[in-house]
DRENMARTOR-753395 format. One record per residue (C-alpha): y negated, z, x; residue number from 1; residue in three letters. Coordinates in Angstrom, 3 decimals, decimal comma. Each point is the difference from the previous one (the first is absolute). Example, Ala and Ser with C-alpha at 12.3 -4.5 7.8 and 13.67 -1.06 7.14 Angstrom:
2
north=4,500&up=7,800&east=12,300&pos=1&code=ala
north=-3,440&up=-0,660&east=1,370&pos=2&code=ser
//
This chain:
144
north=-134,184&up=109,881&east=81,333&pos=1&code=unk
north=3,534&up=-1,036&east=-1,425&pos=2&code=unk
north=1,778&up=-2,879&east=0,095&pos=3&code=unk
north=-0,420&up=-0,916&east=-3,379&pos=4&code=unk
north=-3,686&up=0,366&east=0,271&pos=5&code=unk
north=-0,695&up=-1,610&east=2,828&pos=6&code=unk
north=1,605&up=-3,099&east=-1,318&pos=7&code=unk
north=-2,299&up=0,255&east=-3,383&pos=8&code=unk
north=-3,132&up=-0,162&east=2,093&pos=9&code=unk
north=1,403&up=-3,066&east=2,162&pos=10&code=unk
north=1,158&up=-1,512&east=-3,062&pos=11&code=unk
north=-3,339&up=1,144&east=-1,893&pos=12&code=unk
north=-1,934&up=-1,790&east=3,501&pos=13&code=unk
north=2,211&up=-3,445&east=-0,512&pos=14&code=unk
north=-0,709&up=-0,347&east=-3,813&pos=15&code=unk
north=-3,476&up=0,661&east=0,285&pos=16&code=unk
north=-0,484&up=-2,696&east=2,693&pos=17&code=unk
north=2,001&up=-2,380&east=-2,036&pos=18&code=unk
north=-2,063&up=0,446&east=-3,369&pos=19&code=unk
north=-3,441&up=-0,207&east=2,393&pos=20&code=unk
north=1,625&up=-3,259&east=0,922&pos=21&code=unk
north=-0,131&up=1,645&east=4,103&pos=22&code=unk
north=2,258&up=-2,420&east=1,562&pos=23&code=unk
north=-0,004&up=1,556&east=3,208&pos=24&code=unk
north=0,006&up=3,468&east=-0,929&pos=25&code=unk
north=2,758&up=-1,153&east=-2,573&pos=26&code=unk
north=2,399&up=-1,860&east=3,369&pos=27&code=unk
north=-0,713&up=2,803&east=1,939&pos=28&code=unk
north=2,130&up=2,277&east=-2,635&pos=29&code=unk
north=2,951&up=-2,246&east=1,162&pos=30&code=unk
north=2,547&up=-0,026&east=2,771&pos=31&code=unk
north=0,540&up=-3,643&east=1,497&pos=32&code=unk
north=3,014&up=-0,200&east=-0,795&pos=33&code=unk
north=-0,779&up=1,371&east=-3,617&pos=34&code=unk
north=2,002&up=-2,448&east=-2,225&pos=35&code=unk
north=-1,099&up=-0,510&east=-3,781&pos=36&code=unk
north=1,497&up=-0,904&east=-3,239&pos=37&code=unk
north=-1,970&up=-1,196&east=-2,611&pos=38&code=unk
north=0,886&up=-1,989&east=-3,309&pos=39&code=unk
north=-2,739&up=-2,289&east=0,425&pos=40&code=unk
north=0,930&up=-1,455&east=3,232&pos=41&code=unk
north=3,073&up=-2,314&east=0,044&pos=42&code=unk
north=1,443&up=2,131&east=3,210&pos=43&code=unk
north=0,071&up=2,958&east=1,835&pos=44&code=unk
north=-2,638&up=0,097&east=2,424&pos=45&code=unk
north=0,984&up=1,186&east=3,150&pos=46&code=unk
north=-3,054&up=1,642&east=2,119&pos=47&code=unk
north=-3,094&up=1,312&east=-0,590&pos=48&code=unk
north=-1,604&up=-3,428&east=1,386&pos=49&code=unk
north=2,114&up=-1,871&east=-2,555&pos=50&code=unk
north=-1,535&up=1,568&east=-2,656&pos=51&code=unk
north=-3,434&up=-0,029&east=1,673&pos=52&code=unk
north=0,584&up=-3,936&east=0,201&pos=53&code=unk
north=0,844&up=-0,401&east=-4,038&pos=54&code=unk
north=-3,154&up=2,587&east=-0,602&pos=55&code=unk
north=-2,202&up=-2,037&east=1,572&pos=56&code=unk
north=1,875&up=-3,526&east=-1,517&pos=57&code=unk
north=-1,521&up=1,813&east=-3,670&pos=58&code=unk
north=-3,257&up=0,980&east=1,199&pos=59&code=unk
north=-0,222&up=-3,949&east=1,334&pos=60&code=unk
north=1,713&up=-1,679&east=-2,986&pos=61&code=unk
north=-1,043&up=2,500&east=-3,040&pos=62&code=unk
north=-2,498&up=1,607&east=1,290&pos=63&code=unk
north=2,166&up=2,847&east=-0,462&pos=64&code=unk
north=-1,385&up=3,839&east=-0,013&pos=65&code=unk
north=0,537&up=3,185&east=-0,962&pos=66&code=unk
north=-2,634&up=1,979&east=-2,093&pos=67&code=unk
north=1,608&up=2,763&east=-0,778&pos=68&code=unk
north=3,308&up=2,232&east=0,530&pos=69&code=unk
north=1,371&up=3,200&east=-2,571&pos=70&code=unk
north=2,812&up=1,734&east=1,465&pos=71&code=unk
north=1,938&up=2,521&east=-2,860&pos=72&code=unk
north=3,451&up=1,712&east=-0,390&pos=73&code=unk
north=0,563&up=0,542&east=4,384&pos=74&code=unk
north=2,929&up=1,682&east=0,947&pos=75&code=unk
north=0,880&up=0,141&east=3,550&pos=76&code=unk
north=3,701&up=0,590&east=1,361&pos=77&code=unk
north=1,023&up=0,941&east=3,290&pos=78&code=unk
north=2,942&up=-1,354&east=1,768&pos=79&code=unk
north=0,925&up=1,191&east=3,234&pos=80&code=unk
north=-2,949&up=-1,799&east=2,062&pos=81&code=unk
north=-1,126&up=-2,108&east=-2,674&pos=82&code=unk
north=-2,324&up=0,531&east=-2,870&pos=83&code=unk
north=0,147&up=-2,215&east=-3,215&pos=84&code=unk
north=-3,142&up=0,463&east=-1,616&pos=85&code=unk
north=0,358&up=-2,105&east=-3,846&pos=86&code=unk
north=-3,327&up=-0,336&east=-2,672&pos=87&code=unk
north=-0,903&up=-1,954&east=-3,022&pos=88&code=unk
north=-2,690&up=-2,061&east=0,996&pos=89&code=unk
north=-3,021&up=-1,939&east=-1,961&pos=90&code=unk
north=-1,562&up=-2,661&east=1,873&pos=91&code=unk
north=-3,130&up=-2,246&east=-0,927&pos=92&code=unk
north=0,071&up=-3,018&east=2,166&pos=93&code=unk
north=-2,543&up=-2,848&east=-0,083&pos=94&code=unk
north=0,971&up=-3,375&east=0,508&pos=95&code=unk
north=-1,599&up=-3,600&east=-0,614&pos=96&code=unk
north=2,178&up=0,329&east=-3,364&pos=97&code=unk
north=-2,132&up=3,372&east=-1,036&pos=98&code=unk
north=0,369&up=3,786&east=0,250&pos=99&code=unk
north=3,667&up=0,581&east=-1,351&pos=100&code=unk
north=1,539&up=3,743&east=-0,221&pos=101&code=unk
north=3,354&up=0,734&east=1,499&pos=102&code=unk
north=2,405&up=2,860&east=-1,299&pos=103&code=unk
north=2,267&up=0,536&east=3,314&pos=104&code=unk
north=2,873&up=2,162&east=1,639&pos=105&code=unk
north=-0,148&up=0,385&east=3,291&pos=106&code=unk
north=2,100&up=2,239&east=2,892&pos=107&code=unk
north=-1,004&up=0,535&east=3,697&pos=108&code=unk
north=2,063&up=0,952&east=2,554&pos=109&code=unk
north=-1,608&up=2,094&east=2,859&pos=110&code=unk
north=0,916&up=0,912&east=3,188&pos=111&code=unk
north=-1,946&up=2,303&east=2,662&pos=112&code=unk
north=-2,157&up=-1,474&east=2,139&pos=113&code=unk
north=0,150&up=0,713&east=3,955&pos=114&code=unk
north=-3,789&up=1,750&east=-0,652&pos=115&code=unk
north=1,571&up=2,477&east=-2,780&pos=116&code=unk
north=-1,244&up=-2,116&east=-2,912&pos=117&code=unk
north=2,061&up=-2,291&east=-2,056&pos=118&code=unk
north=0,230&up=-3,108&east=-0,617&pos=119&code=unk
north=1,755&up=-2,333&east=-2,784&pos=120&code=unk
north=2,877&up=-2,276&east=1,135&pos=121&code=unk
north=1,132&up=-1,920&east=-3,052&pos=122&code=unk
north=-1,755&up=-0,109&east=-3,099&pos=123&code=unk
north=2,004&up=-1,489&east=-3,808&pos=124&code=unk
north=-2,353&up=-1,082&east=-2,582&pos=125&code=unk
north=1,069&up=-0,626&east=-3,253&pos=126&code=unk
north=-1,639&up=-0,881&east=-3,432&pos=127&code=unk
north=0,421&up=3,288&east=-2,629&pos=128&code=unk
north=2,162&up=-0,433&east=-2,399&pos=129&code=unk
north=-2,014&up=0,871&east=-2,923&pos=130&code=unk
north=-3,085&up=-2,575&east=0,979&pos=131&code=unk
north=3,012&up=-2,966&east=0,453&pos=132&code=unk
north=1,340&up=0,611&east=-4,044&pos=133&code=unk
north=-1,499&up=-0,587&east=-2,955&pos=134&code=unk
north=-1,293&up=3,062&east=-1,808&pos=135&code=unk
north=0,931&up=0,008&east=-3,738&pos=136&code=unk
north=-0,894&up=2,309&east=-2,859&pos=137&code=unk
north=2,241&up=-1,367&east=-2,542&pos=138&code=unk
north=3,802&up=1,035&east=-0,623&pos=139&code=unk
north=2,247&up=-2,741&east=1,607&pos=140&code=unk
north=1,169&up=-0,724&east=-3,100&pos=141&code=unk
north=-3,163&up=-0,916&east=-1,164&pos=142&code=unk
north=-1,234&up=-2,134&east=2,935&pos=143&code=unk
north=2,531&up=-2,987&east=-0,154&pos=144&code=unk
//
């Protein structure tokens, strides 16, 4: 199996735990030292068991989970012992608030694992661009 495709199926494995709301399967995609960047969090968290901690902060305080997971649009780029694996993502989530669907971006870097398989190191998050501006059907002129 390539390269390329063996990184599909590990990052095929670690969205489908995510949208079955599989926390441990989910962790276990990660290194430790994975670090994460996501626009909802005020920082960068810094290990696998920092994000583990602010997971389970949501479940506790929102009652936080996720129903669902759509990954679309992967491309997957090699470079040199690193893989960057990028997707459009749609996430339902379920919170005390209500079910709310989220339009996302999101990149994974893997690296290979001492077993042969891979595993992601860093992971960016960020909101798409077209679900964060207004969609109009009117010339500009005509919407001031």
């Amino acid at each position: 199996m390539s390269t390329e495709a063996e990184v599909l199926a590990a990052a095929a494995h670690l969205v489908e735990a995510f949208g079955r709301h599989d926390t441990a399967g989910y962790f276990d995609c990660f290194a430790a030292d994975a670090t994460f960047i996501f626009y909802t969090t005020p920082a960068r968290l810094a290990s696998r068991a920092e994000y583990q901690r602010v997971w389970a902060e949501w479940e506790r305080v929102d009652e936080f989970r996720v129903v669902s997971c759509q990954s679309a649009g992967q491309a997957v780029q090699v470079v040199g012992e690193a893989v960057i694996f990028s997707h459009d993502v749609t996430t339902v989530v379920s919170t005390r608030a209500g079910e709310e669907t989220v339009q996302e971006r999101e990149t994974i870097v893997f690296r290979r694992r001492a077993d042969a398989g891979w595993e992601a190191v860093h992971e960016h998050l960020s909101p798409r661009p077209e679900s964060t501006q207004p969609q109009s059907t009117e010339p500009e002129s005509a919407a001031r």
